[in-house]
Phi, psi and omega in degrees: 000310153316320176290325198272347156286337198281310186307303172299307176308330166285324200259343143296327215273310191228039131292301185311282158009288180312297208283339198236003154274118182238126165306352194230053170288124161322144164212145113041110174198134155309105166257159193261124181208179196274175175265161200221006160226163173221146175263089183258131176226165174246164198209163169215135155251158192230140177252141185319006171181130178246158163189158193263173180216126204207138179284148158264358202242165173248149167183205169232112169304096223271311166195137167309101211272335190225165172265161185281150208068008166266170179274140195237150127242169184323142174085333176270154174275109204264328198220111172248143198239118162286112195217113135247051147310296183301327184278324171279351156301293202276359159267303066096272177285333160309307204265300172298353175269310163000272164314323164280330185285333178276350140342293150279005160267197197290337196284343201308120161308328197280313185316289183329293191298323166334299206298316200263000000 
């Protein structure tokens, strides 16, 4: 009883077969022609190593020395920043060592009024 299950089951099996190879197959062939679409896509390129850069200084940028994409090196100057802080600091100090020396001289309103 088995082989004769074995038997149908080979002979459905390349029935099938038979019956499902069709001789009148479409077929196929590659022509060389232009191409007539194109393909958009949007992309971000990114370059293998970023880095930041920070001023020591507070300031206003006065100019830019390089562009973006050249090569740098350690030292070189990328930015000159115009900070006139120090110099209104040192007037500044200026102006108040002035003023405690006329403080402190003989003449001083603020001595006098102490004294009396």
């Amino acid at each position: 009883m088995i082989g004769r299950n074995v038997y149908v089951i080979y002979f459905a099996l390349a029935l099938f077969l038979v019956v499902s190879c069709d001789q009148d197959s479409e077929s196929y062939s590659p022509v060389k022609m232009d191409i007539t679409e194109a393909v958009y896509s949007s992309v971000t390129v990114q370059p293998d190593s970023l880095y930041d850069v920070f001023a020591s200084v507070n300031g206003i940028v006065q100019s830019v020395e390089v562009s973006e994409g050249d090569s740098i090196k350690a030292g070189e100057i990328l930015i000159r920043i115009s900070n006139t802080v120090p110099k209104l600091n040192a007037q500044n100090v200026e102006f108040s060592l002035e003023q405690a020396r006329r403080n402190a001289g003989e003449n001083s309103n603020i001595l006098n009024g102490i004294l009396e």
